[in-house]
TORPA-4810 file (N, C-alpha, C, O; in nm, 3 decimals):
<nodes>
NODE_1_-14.360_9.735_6.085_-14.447_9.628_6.041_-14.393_9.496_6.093_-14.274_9.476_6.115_X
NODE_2_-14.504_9.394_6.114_-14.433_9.280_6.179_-14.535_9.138_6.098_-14.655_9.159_6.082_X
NODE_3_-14.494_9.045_6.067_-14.541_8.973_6.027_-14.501_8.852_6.098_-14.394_8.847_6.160_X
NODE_4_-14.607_8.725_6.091_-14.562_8.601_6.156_-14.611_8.490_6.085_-14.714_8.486_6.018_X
NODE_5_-14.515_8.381_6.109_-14.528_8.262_6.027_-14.620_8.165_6.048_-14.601_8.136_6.166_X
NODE_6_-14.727_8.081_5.999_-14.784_7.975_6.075_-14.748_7.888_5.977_-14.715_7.916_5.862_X
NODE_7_-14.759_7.733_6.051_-14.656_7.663_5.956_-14.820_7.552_5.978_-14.881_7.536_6.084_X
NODE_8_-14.863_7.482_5.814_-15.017_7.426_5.815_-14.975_7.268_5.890_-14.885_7.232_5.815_X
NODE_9_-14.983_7.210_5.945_-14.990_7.032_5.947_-14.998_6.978_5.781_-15.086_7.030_5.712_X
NODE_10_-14.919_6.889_5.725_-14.901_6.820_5.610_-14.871_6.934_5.473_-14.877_6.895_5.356_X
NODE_11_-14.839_7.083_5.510_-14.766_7.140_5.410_-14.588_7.141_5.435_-14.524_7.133_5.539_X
NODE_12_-14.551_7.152_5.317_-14.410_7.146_5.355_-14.394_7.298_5.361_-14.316_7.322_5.453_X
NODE_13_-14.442_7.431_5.290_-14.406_7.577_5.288_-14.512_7.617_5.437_-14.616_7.580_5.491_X
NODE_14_-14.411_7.707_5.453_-14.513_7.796_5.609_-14.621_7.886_5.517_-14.611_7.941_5.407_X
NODE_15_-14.694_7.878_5.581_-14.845_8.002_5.538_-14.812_8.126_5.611_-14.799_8.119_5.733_X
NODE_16_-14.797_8.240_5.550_-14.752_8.373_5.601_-14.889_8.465_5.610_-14.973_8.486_5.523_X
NODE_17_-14.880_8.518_5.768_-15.009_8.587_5.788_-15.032_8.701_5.724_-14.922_8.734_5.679_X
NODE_18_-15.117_8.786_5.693_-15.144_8.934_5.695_-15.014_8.985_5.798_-14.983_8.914_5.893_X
NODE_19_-14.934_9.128_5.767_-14.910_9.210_5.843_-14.928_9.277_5.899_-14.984_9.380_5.861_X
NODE_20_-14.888_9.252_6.033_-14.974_9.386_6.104_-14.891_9.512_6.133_-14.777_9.523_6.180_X
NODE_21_-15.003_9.624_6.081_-14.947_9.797_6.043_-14.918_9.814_6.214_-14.978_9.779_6.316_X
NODE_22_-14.827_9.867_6.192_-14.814_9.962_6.407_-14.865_10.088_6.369_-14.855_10.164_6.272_X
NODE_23_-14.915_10.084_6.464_-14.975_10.292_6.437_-14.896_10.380_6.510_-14.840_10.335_6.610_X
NODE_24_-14.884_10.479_6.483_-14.792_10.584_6.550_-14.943_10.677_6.597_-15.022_10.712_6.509_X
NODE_25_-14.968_10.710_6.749_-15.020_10.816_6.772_-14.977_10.949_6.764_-14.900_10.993_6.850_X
NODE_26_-15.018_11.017_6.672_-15.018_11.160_6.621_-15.013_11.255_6.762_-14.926_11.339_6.785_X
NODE_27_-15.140_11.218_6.860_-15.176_11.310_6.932_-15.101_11.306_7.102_-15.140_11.357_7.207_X
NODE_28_-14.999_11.237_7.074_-14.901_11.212_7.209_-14.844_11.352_7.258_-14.800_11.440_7.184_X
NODE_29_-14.852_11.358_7.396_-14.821_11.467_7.423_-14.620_11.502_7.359_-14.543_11.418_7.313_X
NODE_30_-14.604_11.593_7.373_-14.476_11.668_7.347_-14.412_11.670_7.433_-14.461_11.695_7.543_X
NODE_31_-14.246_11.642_7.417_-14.135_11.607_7.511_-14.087_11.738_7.521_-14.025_11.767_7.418_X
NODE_32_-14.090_11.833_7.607_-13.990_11.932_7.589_-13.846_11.886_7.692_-13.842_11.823_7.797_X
NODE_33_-13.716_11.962_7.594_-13.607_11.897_7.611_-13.535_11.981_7.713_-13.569_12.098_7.690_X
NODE_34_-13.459_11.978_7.805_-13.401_12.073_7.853_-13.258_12.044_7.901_-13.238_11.942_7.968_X
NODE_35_-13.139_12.144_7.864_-13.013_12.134_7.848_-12.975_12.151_7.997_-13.046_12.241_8.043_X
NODE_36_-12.883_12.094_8.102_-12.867_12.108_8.250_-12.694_12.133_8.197_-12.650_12.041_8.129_X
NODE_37_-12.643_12.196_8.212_-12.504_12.272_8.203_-12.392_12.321_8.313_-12.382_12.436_8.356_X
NODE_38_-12.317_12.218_8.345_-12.237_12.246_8.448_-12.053_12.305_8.426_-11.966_12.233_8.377_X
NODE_39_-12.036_12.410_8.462_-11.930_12.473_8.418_-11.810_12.470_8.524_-11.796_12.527_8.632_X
NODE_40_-11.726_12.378_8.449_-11.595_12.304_8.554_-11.612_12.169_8.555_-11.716_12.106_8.537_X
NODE_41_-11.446_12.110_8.588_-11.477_11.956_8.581_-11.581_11.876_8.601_-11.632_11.908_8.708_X
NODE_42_-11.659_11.756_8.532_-11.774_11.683_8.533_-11.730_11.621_8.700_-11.809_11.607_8.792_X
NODE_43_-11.598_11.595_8.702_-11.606_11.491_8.803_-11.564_11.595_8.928_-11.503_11.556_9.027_X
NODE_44_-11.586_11.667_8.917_-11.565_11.785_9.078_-11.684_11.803_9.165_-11.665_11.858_9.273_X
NODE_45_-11.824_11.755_9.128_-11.929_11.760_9.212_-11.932_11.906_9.257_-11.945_11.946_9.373_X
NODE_46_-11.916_11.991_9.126_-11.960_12.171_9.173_-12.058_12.211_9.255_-12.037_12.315_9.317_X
NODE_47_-12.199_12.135_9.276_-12.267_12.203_9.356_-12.324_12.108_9.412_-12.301_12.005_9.349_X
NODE_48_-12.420_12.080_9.544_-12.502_11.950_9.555_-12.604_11.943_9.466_-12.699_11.885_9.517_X
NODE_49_-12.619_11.966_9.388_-12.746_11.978_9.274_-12.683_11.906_9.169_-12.735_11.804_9.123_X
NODE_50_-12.575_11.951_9.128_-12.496_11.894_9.022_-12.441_11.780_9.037_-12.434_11.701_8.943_X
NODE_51_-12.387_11.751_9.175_-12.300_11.667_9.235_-12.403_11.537_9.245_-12.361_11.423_9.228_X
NODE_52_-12.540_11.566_9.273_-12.647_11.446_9.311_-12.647_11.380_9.198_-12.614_11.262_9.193_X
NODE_53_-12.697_11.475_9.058_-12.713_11.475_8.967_-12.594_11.405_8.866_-12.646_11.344_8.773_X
NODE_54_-12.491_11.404_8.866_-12.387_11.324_8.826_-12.346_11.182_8.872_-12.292_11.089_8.812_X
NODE_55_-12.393_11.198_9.003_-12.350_11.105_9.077_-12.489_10.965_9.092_-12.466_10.856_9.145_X
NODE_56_-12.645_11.009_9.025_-12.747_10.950_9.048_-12.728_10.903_8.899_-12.809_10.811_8.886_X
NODE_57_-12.659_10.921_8.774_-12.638_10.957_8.657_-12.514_10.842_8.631_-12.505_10.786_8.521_X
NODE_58_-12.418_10.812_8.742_-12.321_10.731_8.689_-12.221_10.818_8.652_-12.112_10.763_8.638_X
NODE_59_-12.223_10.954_8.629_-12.091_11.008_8.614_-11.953_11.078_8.690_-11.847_11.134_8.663_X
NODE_60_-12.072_11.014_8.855_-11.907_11.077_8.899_-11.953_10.931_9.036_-12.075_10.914_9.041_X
NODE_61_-11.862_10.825_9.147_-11.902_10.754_9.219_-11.934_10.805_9.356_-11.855_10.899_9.362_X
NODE_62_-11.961_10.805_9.404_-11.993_10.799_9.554_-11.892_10.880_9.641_-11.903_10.996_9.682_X
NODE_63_-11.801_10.796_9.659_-11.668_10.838_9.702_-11.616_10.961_9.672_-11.564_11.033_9.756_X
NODE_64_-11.629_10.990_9.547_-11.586_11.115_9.443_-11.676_11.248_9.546_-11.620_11.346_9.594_X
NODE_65_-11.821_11.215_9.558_-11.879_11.366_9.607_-11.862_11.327_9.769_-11.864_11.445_9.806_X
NODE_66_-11.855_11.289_9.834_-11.839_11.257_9.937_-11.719_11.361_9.956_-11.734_11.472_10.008_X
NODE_67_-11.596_11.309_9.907_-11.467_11.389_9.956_-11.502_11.524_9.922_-11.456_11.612_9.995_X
NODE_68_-11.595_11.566_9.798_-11.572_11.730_9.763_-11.678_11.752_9.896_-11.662_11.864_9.945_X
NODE_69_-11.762_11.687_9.951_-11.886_11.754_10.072_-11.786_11.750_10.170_-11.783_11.856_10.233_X
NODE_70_-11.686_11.649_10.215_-11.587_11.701_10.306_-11.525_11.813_10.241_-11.587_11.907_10.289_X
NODE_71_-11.455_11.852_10.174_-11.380_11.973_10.167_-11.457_12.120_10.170_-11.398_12.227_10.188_X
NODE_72_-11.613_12.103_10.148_-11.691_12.201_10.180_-11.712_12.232_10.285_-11.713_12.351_10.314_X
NODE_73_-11.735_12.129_10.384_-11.746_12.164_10.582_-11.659_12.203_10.582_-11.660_12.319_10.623_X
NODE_74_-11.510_12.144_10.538_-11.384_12.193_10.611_-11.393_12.326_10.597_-11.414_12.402_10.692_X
NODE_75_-11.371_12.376_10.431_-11.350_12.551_10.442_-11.482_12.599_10.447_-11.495_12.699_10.376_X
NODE_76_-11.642_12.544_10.539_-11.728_12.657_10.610_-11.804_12.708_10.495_-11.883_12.800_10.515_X
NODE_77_-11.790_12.662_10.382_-11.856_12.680_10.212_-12.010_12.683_10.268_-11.998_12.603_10.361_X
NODE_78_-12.170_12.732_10.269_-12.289_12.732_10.262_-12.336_12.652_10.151_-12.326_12.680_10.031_X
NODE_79_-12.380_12.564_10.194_-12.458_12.443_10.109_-12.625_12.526_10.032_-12.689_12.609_10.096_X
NODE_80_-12.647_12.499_9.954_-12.765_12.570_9.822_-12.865_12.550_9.951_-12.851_12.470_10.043_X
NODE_81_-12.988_12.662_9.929_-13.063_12.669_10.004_-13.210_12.696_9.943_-13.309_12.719_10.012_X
NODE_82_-13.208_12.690_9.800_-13.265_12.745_9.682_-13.378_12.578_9.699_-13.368_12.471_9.760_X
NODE_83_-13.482_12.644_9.604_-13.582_12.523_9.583_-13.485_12.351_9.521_-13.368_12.354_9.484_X
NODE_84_-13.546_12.256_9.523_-13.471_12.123_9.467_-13.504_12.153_9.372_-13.587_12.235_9.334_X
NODE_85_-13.390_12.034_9.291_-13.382_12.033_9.092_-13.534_12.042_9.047_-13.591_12.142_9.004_X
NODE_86_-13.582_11.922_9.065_-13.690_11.902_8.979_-13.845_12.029_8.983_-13.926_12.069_8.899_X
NODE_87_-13.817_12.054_9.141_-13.929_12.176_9.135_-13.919_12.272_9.079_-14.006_12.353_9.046_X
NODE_88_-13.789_12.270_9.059_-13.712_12.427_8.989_-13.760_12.377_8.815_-13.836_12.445_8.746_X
NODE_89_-13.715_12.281_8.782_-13.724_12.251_8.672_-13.925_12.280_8.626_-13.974_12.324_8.522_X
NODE_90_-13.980_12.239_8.735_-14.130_12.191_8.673_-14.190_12.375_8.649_-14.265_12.415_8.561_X
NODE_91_-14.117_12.463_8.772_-14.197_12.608_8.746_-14.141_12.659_8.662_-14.199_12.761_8.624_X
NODE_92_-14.058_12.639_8.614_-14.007_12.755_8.491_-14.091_12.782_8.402_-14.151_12.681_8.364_X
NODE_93_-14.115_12.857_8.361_-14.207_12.926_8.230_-14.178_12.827_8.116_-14.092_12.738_8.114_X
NODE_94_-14.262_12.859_8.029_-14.262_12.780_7.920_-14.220_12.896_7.813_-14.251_13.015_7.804_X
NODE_95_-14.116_12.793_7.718_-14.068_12.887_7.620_-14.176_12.963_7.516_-14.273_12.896_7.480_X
NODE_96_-14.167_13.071_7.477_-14.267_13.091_7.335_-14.166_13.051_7.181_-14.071_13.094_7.116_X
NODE_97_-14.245_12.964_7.183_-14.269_12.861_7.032_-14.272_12.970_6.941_-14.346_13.065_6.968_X
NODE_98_-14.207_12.972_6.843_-14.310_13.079_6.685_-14.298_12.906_6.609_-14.207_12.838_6.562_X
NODE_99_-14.470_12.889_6.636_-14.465_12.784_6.526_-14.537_12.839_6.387_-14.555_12.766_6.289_X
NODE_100_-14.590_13.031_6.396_-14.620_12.985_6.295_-14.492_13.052_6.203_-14.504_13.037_6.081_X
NODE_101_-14.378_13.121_6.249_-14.277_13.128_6.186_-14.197_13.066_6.113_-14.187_12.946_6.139_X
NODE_102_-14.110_13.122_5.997_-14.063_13.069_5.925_-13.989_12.906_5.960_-13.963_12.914_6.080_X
NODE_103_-13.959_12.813_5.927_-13.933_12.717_5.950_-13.794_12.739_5.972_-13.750_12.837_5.911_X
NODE_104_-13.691_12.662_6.057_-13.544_12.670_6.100_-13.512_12.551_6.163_-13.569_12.501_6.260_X
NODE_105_-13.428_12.511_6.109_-13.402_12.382_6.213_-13.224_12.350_6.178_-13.185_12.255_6.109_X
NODE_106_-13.126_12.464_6.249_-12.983_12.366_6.271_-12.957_12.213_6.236_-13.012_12.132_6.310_X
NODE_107_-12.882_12.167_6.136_-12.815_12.069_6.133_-12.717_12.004_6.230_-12.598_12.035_6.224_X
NODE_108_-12.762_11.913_6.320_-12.712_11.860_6.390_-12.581_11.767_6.319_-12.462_11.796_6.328_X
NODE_109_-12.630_11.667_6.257_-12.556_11.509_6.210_-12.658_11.469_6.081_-12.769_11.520_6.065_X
NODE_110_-12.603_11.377_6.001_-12.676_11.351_5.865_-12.620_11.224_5.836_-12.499_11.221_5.856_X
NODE_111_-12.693_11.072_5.775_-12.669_10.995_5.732_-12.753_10.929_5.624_-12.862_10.982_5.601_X
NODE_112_-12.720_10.826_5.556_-12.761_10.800_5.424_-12.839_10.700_5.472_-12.773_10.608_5.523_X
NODE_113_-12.992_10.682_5.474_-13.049_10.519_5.489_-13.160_10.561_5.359_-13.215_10.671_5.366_X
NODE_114_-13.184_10.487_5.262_-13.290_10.486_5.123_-13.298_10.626_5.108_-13.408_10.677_5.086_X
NODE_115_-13.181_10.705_5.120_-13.205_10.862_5.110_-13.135_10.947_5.195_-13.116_10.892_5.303_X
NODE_116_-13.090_11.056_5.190_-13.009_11.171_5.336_-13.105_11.199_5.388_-13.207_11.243_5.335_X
NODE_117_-13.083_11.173_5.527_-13.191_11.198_5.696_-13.060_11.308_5.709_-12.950_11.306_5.654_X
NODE_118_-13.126_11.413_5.812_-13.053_11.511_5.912_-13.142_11.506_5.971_-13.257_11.465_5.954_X
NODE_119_-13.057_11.578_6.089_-13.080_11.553_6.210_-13.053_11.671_6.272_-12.950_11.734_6.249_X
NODE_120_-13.161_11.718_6.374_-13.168_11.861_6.490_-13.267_11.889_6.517_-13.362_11.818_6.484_X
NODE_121_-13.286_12.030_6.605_-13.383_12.033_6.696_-13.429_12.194_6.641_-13.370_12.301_6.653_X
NODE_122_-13.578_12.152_6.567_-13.655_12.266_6.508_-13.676_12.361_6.590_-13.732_12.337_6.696_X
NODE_123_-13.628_12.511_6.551_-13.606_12.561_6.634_-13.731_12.738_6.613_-13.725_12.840_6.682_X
NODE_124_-13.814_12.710_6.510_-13.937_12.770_6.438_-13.992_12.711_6.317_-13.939_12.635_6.236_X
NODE_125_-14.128_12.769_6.321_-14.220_12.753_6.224_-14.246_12.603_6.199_-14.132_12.564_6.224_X
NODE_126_-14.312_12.495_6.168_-14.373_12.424_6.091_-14.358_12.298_5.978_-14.408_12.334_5.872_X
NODE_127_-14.308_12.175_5.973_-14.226_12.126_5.849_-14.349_11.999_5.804_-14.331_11.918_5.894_X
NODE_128_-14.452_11.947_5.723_-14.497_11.880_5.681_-14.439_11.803_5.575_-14.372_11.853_5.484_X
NODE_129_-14.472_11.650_5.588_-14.474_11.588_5.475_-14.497_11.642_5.348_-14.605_11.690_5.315_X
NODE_130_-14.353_11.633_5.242_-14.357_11.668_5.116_-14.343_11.879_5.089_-14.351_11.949_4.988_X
NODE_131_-14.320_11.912_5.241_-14.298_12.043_5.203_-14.189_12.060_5.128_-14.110_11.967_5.116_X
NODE_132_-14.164_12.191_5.060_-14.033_12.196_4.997_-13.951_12.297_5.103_-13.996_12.382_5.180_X
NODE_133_-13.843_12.266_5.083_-13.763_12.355_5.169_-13.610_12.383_5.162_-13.573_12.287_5.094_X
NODE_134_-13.500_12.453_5.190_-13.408_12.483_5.155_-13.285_12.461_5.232_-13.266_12.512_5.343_X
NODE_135_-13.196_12.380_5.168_-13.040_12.406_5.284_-12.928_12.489_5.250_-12.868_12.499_5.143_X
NODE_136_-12.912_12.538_5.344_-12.866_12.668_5.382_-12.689_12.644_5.444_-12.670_12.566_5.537_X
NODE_137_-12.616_12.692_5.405_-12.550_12.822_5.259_-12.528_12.780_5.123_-12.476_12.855_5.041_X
NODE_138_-12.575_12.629_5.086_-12.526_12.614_4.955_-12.644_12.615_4.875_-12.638_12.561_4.764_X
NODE_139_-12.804_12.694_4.932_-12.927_12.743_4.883_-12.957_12.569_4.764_-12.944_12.583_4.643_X
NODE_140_-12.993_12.434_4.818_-13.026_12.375_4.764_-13.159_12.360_4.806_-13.194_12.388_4.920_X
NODE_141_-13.262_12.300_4.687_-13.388_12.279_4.678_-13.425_12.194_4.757_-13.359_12.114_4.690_X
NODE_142_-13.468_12.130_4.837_-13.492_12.021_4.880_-13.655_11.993_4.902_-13.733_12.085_4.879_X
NODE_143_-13.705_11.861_4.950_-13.869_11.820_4.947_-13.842_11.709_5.094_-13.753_11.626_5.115_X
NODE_144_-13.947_11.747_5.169_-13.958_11.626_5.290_-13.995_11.504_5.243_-14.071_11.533_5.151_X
NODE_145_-13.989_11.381_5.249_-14.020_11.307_5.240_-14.061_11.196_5.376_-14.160_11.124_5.372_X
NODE_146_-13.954_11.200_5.504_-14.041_11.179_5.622_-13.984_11.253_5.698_-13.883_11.323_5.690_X
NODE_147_-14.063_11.231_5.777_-14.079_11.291_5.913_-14.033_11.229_6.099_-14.135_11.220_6.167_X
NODE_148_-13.930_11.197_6.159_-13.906_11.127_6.246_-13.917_11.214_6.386_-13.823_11.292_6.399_X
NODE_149_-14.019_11.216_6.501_-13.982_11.256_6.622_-14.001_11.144_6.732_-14.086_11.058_6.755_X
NODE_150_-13.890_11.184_6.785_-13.832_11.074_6.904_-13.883_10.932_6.828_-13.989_10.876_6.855_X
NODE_151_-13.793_10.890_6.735_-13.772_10.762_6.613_-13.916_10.741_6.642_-13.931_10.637_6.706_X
NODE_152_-14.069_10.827_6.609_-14.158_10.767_6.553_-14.166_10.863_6.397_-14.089_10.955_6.370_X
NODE_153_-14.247_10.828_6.336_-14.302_10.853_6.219_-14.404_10.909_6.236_-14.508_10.852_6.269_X
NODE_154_-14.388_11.050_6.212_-14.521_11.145_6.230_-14.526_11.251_6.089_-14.417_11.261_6.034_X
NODE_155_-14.602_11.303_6.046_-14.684_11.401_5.946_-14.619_11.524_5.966_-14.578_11.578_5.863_X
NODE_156_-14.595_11.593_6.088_-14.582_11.700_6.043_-14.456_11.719_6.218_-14.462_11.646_6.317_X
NODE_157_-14.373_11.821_6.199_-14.299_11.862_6.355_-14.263_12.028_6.392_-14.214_12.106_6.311_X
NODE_158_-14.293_12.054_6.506_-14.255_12.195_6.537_-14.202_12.240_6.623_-14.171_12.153_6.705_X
NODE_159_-14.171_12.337_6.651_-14.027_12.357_6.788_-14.063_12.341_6.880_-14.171_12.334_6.939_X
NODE_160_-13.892_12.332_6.906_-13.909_12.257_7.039_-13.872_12.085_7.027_-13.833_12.025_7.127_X
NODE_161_-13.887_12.016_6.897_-13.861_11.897_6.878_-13.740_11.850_6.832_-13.689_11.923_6.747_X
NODE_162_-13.666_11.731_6.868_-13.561_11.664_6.837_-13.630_11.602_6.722_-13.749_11.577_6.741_X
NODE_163_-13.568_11.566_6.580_-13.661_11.550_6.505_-13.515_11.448_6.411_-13.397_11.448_6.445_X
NODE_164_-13.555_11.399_6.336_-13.495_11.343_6.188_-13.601_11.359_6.040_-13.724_11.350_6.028_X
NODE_165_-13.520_11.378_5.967_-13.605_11.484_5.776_-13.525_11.404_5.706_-13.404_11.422_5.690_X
NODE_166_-13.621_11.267_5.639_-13.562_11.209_5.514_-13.560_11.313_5.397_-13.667_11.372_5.387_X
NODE_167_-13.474_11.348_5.314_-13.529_11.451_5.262_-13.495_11.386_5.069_-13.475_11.271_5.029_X
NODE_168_-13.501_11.514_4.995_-13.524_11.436_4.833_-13.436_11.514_4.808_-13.410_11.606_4.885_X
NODE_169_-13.353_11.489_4.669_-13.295_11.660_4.624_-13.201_11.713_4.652_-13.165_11.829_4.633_X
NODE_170_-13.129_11.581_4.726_-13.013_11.630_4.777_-12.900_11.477_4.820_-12.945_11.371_4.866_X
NODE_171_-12.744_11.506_4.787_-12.704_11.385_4.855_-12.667_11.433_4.960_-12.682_11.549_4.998_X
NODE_172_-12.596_11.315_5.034_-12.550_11.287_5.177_-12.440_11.387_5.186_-12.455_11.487_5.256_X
NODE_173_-12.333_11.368_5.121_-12.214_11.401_5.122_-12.198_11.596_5.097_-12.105_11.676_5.104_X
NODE_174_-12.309_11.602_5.074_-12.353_11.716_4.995_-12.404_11.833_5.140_-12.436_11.951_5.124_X
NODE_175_-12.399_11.753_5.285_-12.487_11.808_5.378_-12.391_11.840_5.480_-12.303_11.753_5.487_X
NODE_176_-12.377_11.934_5.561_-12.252_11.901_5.691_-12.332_11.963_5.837_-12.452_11.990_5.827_X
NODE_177_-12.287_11.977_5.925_-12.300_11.970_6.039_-12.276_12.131_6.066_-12.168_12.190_6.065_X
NODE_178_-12.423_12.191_6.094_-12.398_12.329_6.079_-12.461_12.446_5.973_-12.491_12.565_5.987_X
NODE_179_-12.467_12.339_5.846_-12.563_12.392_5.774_-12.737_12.401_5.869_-12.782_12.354_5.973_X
NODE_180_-12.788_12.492_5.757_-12.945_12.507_5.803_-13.043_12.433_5.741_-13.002_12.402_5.629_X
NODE_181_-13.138_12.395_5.759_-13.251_12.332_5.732_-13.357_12.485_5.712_-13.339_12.553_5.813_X
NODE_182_-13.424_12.532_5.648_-13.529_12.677_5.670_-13.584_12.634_5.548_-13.565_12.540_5.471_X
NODE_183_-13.692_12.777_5.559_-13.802_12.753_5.441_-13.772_12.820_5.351_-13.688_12.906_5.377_X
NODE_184_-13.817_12.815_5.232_-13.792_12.811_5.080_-13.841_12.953_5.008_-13.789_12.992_4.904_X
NODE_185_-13.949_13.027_5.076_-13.980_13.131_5.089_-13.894_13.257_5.131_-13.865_13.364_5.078_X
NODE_186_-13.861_13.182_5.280_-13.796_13.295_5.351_-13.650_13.216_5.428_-13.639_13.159_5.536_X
NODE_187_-13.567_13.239_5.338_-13.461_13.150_5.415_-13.376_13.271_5.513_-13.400_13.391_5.511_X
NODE_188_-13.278_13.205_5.594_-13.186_13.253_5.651_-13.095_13.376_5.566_-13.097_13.404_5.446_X
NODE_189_-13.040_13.418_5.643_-12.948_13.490_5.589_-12.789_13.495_5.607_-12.751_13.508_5.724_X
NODE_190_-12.711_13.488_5.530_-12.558_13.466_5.550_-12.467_13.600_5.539_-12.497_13.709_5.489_X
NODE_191_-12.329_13.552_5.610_-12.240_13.633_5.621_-12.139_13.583_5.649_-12.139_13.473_5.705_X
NODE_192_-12.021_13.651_5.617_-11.864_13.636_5.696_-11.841_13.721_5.725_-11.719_13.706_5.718_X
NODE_193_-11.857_13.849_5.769_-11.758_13.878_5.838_-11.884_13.972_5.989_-11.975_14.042_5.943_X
NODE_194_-11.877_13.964_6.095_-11.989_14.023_6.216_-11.925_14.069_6.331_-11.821_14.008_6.355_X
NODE_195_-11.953_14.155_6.407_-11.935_14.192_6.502_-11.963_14.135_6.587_-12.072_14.078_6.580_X
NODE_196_-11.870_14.119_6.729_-11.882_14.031_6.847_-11.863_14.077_6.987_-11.747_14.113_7.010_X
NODE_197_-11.923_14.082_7.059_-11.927_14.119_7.185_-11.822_14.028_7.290_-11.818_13.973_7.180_X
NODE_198_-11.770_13.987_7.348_-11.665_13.916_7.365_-11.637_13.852_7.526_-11.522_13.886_7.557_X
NODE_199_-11.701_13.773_7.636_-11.678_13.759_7.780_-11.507_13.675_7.776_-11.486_13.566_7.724_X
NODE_200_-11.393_13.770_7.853_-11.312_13.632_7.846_-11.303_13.631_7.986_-11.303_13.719_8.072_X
NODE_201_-11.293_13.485_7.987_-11.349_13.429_8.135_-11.140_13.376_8.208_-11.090_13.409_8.315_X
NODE_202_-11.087_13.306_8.116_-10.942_13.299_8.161_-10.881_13.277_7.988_-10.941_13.295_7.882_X
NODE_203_-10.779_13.243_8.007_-10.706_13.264_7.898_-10.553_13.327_7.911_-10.520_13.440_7.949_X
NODE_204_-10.462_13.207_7.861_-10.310_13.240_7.926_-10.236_13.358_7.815_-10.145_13.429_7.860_X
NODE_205_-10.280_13.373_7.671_-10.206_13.433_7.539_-10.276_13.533_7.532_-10.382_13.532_7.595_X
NODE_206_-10.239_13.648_7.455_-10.293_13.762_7.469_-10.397_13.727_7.292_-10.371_13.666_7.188_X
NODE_207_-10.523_13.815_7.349_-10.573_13.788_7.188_-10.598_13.956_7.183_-10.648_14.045_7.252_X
NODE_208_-10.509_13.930_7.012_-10.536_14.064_6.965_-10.579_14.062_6.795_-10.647_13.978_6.736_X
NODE_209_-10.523_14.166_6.751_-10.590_14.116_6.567_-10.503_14.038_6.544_-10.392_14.053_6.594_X
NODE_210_-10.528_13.954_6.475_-10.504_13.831_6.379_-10.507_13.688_6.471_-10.473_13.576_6.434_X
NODE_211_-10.562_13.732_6.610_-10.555_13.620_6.654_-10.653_13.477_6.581_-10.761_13.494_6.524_X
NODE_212_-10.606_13.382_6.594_-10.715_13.242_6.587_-10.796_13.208_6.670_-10.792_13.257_6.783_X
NODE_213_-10.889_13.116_6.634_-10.954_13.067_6.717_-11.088_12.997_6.621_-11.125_13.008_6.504_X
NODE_214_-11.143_12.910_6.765_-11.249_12.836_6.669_-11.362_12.867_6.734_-11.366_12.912_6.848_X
NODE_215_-11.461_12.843_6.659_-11.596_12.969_6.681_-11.680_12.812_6.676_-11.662_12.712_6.606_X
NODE_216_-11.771_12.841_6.777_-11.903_12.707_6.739_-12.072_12.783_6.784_-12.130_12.806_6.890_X
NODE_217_-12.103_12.800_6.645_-12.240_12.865_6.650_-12.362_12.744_6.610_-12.397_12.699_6.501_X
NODE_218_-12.403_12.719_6.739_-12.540_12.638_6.726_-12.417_12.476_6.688_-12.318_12.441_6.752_X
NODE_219_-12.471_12.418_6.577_-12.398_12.286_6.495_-12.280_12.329_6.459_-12.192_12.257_6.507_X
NODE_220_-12.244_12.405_6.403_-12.129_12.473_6.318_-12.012_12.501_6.387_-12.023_12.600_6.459_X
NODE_221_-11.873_12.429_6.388_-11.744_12.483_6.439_-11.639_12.514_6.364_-11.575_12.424_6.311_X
NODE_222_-11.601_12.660_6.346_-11.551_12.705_6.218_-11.442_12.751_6.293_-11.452_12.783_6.411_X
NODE_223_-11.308_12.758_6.210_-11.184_12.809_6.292_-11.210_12.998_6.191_-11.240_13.006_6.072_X
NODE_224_-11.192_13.098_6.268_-11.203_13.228_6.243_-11.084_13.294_6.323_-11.014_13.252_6.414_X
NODE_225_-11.090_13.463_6.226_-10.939_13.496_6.290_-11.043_13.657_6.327_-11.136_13.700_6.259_X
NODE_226_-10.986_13.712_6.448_-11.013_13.828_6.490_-10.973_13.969_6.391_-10.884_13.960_6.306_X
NODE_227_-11.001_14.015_6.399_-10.984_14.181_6.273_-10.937_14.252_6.337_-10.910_14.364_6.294_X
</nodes>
């Protein structure tokens, strides 16, 4: 909301206008988000795709991919021959949505403004203004109260969206990073202890039972010990 002052000739107080409402269009198309993931130093310029891409980005300078494209002629390395980023990016299939599935949305981050907002990226089903709904593992009640995608104010959000949930029914302190956001009907389901399939890629210590380690599922980074 924005309001403005007009000040009359021979009053001493300003005359304050009507406010004017901003509207949020409802019917804006949808941002889909997509994660680009490069595995090995940021500043090594791993591939020319990556290397453009870091380097068009501010995260690695000029100089930096330059020397790794010399050390590629030198040892005779084959430069990508595959379609460019963005074409690659535009044909990919489109994910299937379950919007009309149960509601889910990972806890990203959470802060206190006239109420606890969280924060993440709905990941099924459906969340409207004033639905009720549940956080997940400490099974509290909760009620929407707004609704934030890409910081507008909208009615209702569904996957696929980066989103913020003022919510009721709950405090701040009360919320962490990792918990679930789901529906009230049909919530998630919990556990400690699961079976794991395991890639080890390097690793200098031997892991056997009782080893440590820290586990990060979705939001959630929990230190866990092997069986």
């Amino acid at each position: 909301e924005e309001a403005e002052d007009e000040f009359v000739e021979g009053e001493a107080t300003p005359k304050v206008s009507k406010k004017k409402i901003v509207k949020v269009e409802e019917n804006r198309s949808k941002r889909e988000h997509v994660n680009v993931v490069f595995i090995g130093h940021v500043d090594a310029g791993k591939s020319t795709i990556g290397g453009q891409i870091m380097s068009l980005t501010g995260m690695v300078d000029k100089r930096t991919l330059e020397k790794y494209e010399r050390e590629a002629r030198e040892k005779s390395v084959q430069w990508y021959r595959g379609p460019a980023f963005i074409p690659f990016i535009d044909e990919l299939p489109s994910l299937n949505r379950k919007s009309d599935g149960p509601f889910i949305m990972p806890i990203v981050d959470k802060y206190k403004d006239m109420g606890t907002v969280v924060m993440g990226k709905v990941e099924s089903g459906l969340a409207r203004k004033g639905k009720n709904l549940l956080v997940m593992p400490n099974r509290t009640q909760v009620a929407v109260d707004q609704l934030f995608s890409d910081d507008f104010e909208v009615t209702s959000v569904g996957p696929g969206e980066n989103v913020k949930i003022k919510l009721k029914g709950i405090e701040e302190e009360d919320v962490s990073p990792g918990f679930v956001l789901c529906d009230a009907t049909n919530p998630i389901k919990t556990g400690k202890i699961f079976d794991a399939q395991v890639v080890i890629l390097e690793h200098k210590s031997i892991i056997c039972a009782a080893y440590s380690a820290v586990m990060h599922i979705h939001c959630a980074a929990e230190e866990v010990t092997v069986k």
